[in-house]
Phi, psi and omega in degrees: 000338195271350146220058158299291185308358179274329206298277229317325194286333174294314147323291173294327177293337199275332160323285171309312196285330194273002195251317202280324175267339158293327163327303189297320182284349199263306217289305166330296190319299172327279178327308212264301205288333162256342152290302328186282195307278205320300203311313162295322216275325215287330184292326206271323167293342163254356171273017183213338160341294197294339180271334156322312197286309181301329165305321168281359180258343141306314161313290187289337158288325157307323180293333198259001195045043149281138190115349183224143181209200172224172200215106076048052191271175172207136188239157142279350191084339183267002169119000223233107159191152203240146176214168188232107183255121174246144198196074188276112163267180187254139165267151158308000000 
């Protein structure tokens, strides 16, 4: 009988270690798949930083009415024509 009880025990210890070690690996895996997510979330925010900067640098040049003028063109009718627009807008 006693070793029926070594086998069983002996089981369960080889049980637990694989359960501990598939543990560890999962845990790893976990670990490898969120540095992986910051990396990407961090790459895809400075590649959208810059379209941020231009909107808000667009944005601040409409408040301030720099950027806007008026432009003057003249054509001939043969397709050829040239215009200059120069301008200081009044800001808000």
């Amino acid at each position: 009988m006693s070793r029926d009880v070594e086998q069983i025990q002996r089981g369960n210890m080889r049980g637990s270690t694989a359960r501990g070690q598939a543990l560890i690996e999962y845990t790893l895996l976990l670990l490898l798949f969120a540095v992986l997510l910051l990396l990407a979330v961090k790459s895809v925010g400075t590649a959208n930083k810059d379209n941020f900067v231009k909107v808000n640098d667009s944005l601040q040049a409409g408040s301030d009415g720099s950027g806007n003028g008026n432009g003057n063109g003249n054509g001939n009718g043969n397709g050829n024509g040239n215009g200059n627009g120069n301008g200081n807008g009044k800001g808000n």
